[in-house]
C-alpha positions in Angstrom: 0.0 0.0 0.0 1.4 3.6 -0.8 -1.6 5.7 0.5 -3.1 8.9 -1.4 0.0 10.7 -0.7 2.7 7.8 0.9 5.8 8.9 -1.4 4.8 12.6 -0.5 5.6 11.5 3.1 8.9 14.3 1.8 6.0 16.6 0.7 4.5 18.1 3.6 8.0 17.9 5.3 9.4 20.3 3.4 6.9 22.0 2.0 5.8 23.6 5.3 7.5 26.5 7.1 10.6 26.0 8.5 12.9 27.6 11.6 15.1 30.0 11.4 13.8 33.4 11.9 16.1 36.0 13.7 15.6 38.5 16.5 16.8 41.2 14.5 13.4 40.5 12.1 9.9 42.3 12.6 8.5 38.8 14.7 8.1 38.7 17.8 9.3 35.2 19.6 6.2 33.9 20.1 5.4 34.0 16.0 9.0 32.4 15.8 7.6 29.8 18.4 4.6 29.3 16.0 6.5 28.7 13.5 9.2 26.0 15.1 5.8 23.7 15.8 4.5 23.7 12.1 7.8 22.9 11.4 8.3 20.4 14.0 4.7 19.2 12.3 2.8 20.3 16.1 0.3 21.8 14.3 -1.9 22.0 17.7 0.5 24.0 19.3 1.2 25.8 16.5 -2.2 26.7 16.7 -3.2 27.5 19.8 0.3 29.6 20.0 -1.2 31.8 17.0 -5.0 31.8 18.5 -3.2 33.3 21.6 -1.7 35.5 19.5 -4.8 37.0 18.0 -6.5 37.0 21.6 -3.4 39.4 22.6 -3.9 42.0 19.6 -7.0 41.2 17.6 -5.6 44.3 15.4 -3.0 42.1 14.3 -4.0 41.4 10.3 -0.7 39.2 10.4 -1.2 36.6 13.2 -4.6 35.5 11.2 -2.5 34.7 8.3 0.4 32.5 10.3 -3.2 30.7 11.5 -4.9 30.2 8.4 -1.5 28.8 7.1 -1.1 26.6 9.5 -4.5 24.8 8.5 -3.3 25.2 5.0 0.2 23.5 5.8 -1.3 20.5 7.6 -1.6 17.2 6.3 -4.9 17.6 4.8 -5.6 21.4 4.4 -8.6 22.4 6.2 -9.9 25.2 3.7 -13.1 26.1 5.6 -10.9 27.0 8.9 -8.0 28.7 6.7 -10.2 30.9 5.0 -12.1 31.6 8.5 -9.0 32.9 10.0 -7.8 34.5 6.5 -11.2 36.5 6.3 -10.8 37.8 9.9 -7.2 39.1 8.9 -8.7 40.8 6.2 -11.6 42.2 8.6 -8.8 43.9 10.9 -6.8 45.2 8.0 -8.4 45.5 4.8 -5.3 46.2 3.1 -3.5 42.9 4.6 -1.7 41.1 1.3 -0.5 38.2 3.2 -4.4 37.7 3.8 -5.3 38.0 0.3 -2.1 35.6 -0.5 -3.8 32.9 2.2 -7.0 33.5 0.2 -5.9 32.6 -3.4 -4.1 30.0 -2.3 -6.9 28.1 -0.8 -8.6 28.3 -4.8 -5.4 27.0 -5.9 -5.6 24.7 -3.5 -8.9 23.6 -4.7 -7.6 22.8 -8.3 -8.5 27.2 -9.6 -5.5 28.1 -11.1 -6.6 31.3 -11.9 -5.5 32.1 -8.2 -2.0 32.4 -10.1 -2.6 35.2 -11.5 -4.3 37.0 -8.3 -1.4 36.1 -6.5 1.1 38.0 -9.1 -1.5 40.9 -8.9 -1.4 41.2 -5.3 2.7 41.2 -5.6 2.2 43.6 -7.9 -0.1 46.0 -5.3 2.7 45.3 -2.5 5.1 47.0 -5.1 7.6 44.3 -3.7 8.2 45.8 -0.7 7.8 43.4 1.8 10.4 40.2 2.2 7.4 38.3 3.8 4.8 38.5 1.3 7.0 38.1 -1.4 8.4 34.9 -0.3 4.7 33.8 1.2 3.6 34.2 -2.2 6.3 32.2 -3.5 5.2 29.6 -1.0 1.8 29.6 -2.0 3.0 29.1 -5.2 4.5 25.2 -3.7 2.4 24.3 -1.7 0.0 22.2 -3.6 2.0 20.2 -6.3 -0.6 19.8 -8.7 -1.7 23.2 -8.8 1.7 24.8 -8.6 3.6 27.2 -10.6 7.6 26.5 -9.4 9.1 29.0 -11.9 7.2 31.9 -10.9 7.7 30.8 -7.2 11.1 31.0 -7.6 11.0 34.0 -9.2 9.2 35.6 -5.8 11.6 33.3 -3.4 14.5 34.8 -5.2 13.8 38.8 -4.5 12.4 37.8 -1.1 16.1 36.3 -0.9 17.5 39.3 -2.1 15.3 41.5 0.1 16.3 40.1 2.9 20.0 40.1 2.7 20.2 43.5 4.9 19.2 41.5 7.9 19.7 37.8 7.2 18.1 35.6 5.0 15.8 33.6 7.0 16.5 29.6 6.6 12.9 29.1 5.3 13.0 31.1 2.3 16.0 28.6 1.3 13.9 26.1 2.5 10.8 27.1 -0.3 13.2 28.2 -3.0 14.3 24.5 -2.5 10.9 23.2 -2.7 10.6 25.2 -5.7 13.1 24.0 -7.8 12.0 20.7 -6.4 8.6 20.9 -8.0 10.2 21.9 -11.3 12.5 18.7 -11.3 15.8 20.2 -10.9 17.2 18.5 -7.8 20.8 20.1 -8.2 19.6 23.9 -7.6 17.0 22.5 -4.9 20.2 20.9 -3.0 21.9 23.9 -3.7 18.7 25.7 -2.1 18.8 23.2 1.3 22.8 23.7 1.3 22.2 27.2 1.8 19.7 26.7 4.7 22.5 24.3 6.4 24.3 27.9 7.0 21.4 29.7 8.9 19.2 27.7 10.3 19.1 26.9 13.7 17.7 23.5 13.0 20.5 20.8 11.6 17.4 18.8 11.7 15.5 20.2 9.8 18.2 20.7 7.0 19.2 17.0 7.2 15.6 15.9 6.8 14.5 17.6 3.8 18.0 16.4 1.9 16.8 13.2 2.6 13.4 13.4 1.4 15.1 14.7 -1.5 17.2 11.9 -1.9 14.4 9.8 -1.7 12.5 11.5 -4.4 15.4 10.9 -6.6 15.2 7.4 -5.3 19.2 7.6 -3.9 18.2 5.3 -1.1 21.3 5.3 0.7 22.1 9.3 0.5 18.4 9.6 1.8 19.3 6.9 4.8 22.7 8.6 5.7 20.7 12.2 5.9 17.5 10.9 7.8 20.1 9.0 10.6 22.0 12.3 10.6 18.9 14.2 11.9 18.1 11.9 14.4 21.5 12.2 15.5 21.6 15.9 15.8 17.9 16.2 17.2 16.5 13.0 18.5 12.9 14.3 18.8 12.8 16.0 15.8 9.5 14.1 14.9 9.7 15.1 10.8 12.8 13.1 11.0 10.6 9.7 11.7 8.0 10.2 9.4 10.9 10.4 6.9 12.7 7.6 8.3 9.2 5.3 8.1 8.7 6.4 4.6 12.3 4.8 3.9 11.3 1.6 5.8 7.8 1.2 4.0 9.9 1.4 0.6 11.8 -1.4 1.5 9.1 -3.4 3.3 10.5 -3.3 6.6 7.3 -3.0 8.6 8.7 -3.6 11.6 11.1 -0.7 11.5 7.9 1.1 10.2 5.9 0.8 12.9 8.5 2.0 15.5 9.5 5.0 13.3 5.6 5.7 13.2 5.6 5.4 17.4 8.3 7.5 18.1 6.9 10.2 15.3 3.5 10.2 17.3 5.7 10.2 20.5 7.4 13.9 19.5 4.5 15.3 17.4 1.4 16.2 19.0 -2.2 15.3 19.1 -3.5 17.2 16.6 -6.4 15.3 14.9 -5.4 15.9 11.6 -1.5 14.4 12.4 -3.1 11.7 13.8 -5.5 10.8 10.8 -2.1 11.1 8.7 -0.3 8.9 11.4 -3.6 6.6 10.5 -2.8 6.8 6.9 1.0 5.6 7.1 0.1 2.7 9.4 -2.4 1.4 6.9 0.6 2.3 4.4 2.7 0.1 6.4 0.1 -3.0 6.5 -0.8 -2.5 10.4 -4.6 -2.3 10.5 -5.1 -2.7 13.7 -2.9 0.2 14.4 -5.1 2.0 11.8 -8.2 1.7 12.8 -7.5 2.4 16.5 -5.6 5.3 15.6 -8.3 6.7 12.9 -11.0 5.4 16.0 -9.8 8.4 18.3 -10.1 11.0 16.0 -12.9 10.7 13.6 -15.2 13.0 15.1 -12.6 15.5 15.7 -11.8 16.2 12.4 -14.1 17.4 9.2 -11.6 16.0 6.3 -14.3 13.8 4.3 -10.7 12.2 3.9 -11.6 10.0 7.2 -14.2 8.1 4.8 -12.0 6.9 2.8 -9.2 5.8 4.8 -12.1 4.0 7.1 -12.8 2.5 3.7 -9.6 1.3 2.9 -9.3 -0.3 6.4 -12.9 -2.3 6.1 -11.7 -3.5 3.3 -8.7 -5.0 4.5 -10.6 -6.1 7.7 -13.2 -8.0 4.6 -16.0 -5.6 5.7 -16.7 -4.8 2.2 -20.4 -3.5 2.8 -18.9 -0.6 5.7 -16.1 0.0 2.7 -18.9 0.8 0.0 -20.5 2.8 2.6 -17.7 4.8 3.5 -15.9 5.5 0.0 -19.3 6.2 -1.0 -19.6 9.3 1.5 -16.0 10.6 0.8 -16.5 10.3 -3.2 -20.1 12.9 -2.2 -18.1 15.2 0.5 -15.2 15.7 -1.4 -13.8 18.2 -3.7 -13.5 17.0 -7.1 -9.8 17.9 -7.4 -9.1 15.6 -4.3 -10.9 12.1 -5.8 -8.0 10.0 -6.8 -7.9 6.9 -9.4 -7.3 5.0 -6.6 -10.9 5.5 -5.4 -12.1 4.0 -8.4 -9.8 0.7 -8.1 -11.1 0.5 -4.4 -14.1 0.2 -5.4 -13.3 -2.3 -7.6 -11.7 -4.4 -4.8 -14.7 -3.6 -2.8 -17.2 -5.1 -6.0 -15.0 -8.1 -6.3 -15.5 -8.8 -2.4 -19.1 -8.7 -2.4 -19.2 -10.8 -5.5 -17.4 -13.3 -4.3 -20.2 -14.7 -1.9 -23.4 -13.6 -4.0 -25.7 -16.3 -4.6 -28.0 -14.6 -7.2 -25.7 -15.1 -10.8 -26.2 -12.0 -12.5 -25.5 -9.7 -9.3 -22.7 -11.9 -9.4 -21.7 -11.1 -12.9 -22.7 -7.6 -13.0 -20.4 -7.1 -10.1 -17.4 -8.8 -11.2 -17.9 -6.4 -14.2 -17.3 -3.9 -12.2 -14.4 -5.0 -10.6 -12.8 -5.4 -13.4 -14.1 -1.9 -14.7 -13.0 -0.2 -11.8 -9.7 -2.2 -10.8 -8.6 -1.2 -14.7 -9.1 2.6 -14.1 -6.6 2.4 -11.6 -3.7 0.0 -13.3 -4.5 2.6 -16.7 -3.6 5.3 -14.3 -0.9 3.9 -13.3 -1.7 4.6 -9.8 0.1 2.4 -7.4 -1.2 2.5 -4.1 -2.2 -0.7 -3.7 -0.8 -3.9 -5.8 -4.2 -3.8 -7.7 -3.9 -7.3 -9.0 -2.3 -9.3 -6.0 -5.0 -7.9 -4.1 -8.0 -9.0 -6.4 -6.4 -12.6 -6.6 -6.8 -12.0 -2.3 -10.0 -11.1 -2.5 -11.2 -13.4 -4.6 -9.4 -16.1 -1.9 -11.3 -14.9 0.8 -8.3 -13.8 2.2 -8.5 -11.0 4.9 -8.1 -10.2 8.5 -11.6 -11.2 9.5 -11.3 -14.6 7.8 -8.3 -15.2 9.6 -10.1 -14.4 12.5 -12.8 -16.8 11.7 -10.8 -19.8 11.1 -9.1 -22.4 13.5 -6.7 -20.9 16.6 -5.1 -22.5 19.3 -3.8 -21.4 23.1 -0.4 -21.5 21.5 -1.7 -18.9 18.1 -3.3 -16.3 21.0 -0.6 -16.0 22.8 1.5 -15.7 19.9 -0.4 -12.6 18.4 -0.2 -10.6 22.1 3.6 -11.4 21.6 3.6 -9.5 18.3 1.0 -7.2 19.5 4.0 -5.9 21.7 6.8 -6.1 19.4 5.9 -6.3 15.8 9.8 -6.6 14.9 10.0 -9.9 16.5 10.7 -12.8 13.4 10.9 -15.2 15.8 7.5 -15.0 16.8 6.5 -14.4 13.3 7.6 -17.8 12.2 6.7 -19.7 15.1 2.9 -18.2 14.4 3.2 -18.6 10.7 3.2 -22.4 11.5 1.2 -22.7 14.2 -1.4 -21.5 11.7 -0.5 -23.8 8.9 -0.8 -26.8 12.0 -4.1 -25.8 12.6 -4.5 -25.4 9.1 -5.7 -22.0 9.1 -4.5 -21.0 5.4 -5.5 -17.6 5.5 -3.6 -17.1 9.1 -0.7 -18.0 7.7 -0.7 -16.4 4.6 -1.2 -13.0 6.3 1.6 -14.1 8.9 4.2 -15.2 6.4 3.2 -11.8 4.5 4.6 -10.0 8.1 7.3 -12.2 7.9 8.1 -11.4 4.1 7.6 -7.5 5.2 10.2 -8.0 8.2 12.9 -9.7 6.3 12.3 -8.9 2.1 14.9 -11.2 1.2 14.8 -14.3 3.5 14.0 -16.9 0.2 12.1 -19.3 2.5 9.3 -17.4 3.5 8.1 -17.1 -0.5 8.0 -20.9 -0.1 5.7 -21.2 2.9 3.7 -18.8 1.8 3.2 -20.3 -1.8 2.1 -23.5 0.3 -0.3 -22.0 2.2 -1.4 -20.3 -1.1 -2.0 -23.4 -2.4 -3.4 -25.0 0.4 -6.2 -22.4 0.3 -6.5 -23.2 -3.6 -5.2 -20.1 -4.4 -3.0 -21.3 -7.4 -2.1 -18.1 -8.4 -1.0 -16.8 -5.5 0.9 -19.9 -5.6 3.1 -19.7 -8.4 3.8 -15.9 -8.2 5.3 -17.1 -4.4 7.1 -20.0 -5.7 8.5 -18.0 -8.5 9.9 -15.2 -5.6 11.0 -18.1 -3.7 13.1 -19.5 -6.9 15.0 -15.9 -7.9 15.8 -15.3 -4.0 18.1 -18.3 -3.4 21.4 -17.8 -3.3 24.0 -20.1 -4.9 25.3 -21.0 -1.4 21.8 -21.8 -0.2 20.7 -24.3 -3.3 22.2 -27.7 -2.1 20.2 -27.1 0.8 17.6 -26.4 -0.7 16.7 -28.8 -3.7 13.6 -30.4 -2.4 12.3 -27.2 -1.8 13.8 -25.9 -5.4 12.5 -29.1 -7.2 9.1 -29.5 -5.9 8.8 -24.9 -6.6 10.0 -25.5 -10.4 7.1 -28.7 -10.6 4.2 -26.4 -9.1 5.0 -23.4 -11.5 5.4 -26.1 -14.5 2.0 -27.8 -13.7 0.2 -24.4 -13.3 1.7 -23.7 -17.0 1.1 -27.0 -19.0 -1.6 -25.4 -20.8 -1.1 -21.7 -21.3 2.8 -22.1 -22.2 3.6 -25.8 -22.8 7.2 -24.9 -23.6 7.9 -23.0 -20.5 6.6 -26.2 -18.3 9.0 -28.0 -20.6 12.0 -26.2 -19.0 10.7 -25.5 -15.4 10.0 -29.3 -15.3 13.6 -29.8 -16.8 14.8 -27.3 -13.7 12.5 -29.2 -11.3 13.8 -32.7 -11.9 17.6 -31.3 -11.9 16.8 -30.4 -8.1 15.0 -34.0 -7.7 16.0 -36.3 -10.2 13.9 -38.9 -8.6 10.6 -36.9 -8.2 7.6 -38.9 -9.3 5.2 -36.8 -9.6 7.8 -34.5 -12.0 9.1 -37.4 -14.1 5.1 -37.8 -14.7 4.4 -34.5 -15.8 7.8 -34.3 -18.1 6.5 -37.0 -20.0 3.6 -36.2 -20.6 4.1 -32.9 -21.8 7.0 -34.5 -24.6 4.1 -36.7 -25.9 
């Protein structure tokens, strides 16, 4: 699963305001301070720091705008609230352009791009004066990627640059000239941009975060890794730092390592709803439902995102309560703005068709919803969208296979306990395995398909967890599944590792052969060839070798 926004876990990081403002500027400290939690991603406290702001001088235009941006900055923007706060700005000072900026940025948040041109006008009416809104501007300009304009932005982030060189250069308007150059594809000025920022900002952090999500977006995995450990180093509670750091581990399917980055980022963020519905979001990322729904459980009332519905959806889904996800993606797809509907909605709903097809009695429901499936599942693979493995996860459904059909199926004293044991320490293989085939002793299929899955998550490479997996597959006459797991199992084994394993390797090349007599005789031919070089001696091989040179 990569959720709606999963590889933008560098997005919001660096794309929000950032430390670094001086005494010697026109802030006070406690705007500074308001500023240091949205970039620490405490959007609470950055809230309530600028509500007590306003409460103190309600004449201040400018301490409605830091508010309104916070909202705008947050994981999901809340427009309604933004433009709330923007409005009352604009009530105390009519004349207020940072106001007017927060305005047109919430249409260009909502897909109106004609808020570009607004924007230039009211830099225009400033007669680029002001440092601040000129580089606001030029953050408005970044801060919603598909409705962004990164060479005018940089254009704006540039003269704020230059207009603030008599005092210092504030490390955030490196920071959004970075993002900027970012959004335009050209990492080598945008590192140039961060490199800059390393000079003046008080934050080492901070600097060393947003290099890494950088590196990660040019998918330089190991400069990204060295970058994210270097903040941690420097700041261990730098929470921005862990999200990063998760988004690394989710690449690489180390849920494990996941789930503890994702505990230590709630433990140095704050309990903003809206962090915790994106906290909600990486755990269902990260395959850790129960996580998910307990975290998305505490805030749903608190927060009006229509986004809630459809990561409720995506949960029910997984938990095989495919009537509750129909519901729910159904009331996000009428709540929310057009610009925010995703082709990922439509290949949930495909998933969703498939599950409730799979049990209908009456044919031509039947029919007419795997038609759908189908339909809807395509939209999404034409798209390209990859947030969830669209086709792995139809041949699951169409198994049966989900958490409440594990739940359904045979357990033992020895399986409970196990689960509390992972409950408490996700990271721990040994467990893993030891439930895996507790499971498959029971024969509980679907239990230990979902466990070796953990197991494959926790340790990517380890060749014989493909194989136990593509037996429970096929115990659970899920051929399919089968064959793509003995096929992962085959290309992981390493030349030291095949003596040892040749039973494993014979009886893997016979399955995939048998599950291809018919479509591709000639491939069986040399996967039964491979099969009986492992086991010269296997029966049930020799069988199928000679009857497929008839």
């Amino acid at each position: 699963m990569k959720t709606e926004n999963i590889m933008n876990v560098s997005k919001k990081i660096v794309l929000t305001a950032a430390i670094g403002f001086f005494a010697n500027l026109s802030f006070g400290q406690s705007v500074q301070d308001g500023i240091n939690y949205v970039d620490s991603q405490k959007y609470a406290k950055a809230k309530q720091n600028f509500t007590d702001l306003i409460n103190k001088d309600p004449k201040d235009a400018s301490n409605y705008f830091y508010l309104g941006n916070t909202y705008l900055t947050q994981f999901d923007p809340n427009f309604n609230e933004a433009q709330d706060s923007f409005n009352k700005g604009l009530a105390a000072d009519p004349k207020s352009y940072l106001n007017k900026i927060g305005l047109a940025s919430i249409k260009l948040g909502k897909g109106d791009k004609s808020a570009i041109a607004e924007i230039q006008q009211i830099v225009k009416d400033s007669k680029e004066k002001d440092a601040e809104v000129l580089f606001r501007a030029g953050e408005a300009l970044t801060l919603f990627e598909k409705n962004s304009s990164p060479d005018l932005a940089i254009t704006f982030l540039n003269k704020a640059v230059e207009k603030a060189q008599k005092n210092g250069v504030p490390a955030n308007y490196y920071y959004s000239l970075g993002d900027a150059y970012r959004l335009k594809k050209d990492p080598g000025n945008a590192m140039s941009a961060y490199d800059k920022a390393v000079a003046v900002a008080k934050s080492k952090a901070s600097v060393y975060t947003r290099m890494g999500t950088l590196w990660m977006a040019a998918q330089r995995w190991q400069q990204a890794k060295e970058n994210i450990d270097k903040a941690i180093a420097v700041d261990p509670t730098y929470a921005p730092a862990y999200k990063a750091l998760a988004g690394f581990n989710i690449k690489y399917q180390k849920n494990a390592e996941a789930t503890q980055n994702l505990i230590n980022y709630t433990k140095y963020a704050d309990d903003d709803p809206y962090t915790k519905l994106e906290i909600a979001k990486l755990y269902f990322t990260n395959e850790d439902l129960a996580n998910a729904k307990t975290t998305l459980d505490s805030v749903f009332d608190k927060v009006d995102d229509p986004i809630k519905y459809r990561l409720r959806a995506y949960i029910q889904y997984g938990d095989g309560d495919y009537t509750g996800a129909q519901q729910n993606i159904e009331t996000f797809l009428s709540k929310a703005e057009k610009s925010r509907i995703q082709p990922s909605d439509e290949g949930l709903q495909g998933l969703i068709a498939a599950g409730m097809g799979k049990d209908e009695k009456d044919a031509a429901k039947k029919a007419q919803l795997d038609a759908l499936a189908q339909q809807k599942i395509a939209i999404a693979k034409a798209a390209k969208d990859e947030t969830l493995k669209w086709d792995e996860e139809l041949a699951k459904v169409k198994g049966g296979i989900n958490s409440a059909s594990v739940d359904q199926g045979p357990t033992s004293p020895e399986i409970e306990a196990l689960k509390k044991k992972i409950v408490e320490n996700p990271s721990d293989t040994d467990s893993l395995y030891k439930l895996a085939t507790e499971y498959q002793n029971v024969q509980n299929w679907n239990g230990a398909i979902l466990t070796w899955g953990k197991m494959i998550s926790a340790l990517p490479d380890w060749a014989p967890a493909y194989y136990s997996q593509g037996y429970a597959y096929q115990q659970a006459k899920n051929n399919d599944m089968a064959k793509a797991s003995y096929e992962k199992f085959i290309s992981l084994v390493k030349p030291a590792e095949i003596e040892a394993s040749k039973p494993s390797l014979g009886y893997a090349y016979f399955f995939i052969a048998f599950m291809e007599k018919d479509t591709d005789p000639e491939k069986a031919k040399q996967d039964i060839a491979k099969s009986l070089e492992y086991e010269p001696t296997y029966q049930d091989a020799i069988n199928l070798q000679k009857a497929l040179n008839k």
